[in-house]
C-alpha positions in Angstrom: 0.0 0.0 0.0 1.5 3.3 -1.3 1.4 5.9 1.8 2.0 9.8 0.7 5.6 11.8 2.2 4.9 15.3 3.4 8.6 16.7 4.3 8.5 19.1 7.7 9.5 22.5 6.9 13.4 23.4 7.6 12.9 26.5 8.9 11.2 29.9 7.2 14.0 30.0 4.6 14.4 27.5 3.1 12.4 27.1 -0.1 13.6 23.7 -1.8 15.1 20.8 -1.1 16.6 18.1 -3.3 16.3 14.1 -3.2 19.6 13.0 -3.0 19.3 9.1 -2.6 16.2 7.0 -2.9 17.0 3.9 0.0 14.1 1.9 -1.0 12.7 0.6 -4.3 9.4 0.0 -5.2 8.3 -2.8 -3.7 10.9 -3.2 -0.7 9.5 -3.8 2.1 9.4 -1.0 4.9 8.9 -1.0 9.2 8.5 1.8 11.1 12.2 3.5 11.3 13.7 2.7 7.8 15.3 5.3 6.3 13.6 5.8 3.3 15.6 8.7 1.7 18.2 11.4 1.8 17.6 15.2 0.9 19.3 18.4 1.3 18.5 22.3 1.2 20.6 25.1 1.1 21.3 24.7 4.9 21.9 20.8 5.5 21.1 17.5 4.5 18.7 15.1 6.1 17.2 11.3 6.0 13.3 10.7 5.9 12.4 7.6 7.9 9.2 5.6 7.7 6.3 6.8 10.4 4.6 3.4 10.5 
């Protein structure tokens, strides 16, 4: 089941960020705490893990 991403704002200044690495493929399974993927902004990079 495909579940939507919505990224936390970095801070009132920052306007974009960038996927840098995808660490899951389409159909890979995923727990609660995987990172999923890496991003950056103008400020720092981050990793997105799964919520559930």
């Amino acid at each position: 089941m495909a579940y939507p991403i919505i990224l936390p704002r970095q801070g009132q200044s920052v306007e974009s960020c960038i996927i840098t690495e995808w660490h899951k493929k389409v159909g890979d399974p995923v727990q609660a705490g995987d990172v999923l993927f890496s991003y950056e902004t103008d400020k720092a990079s981050f990793e997105e893990t799964a919520k559930e």
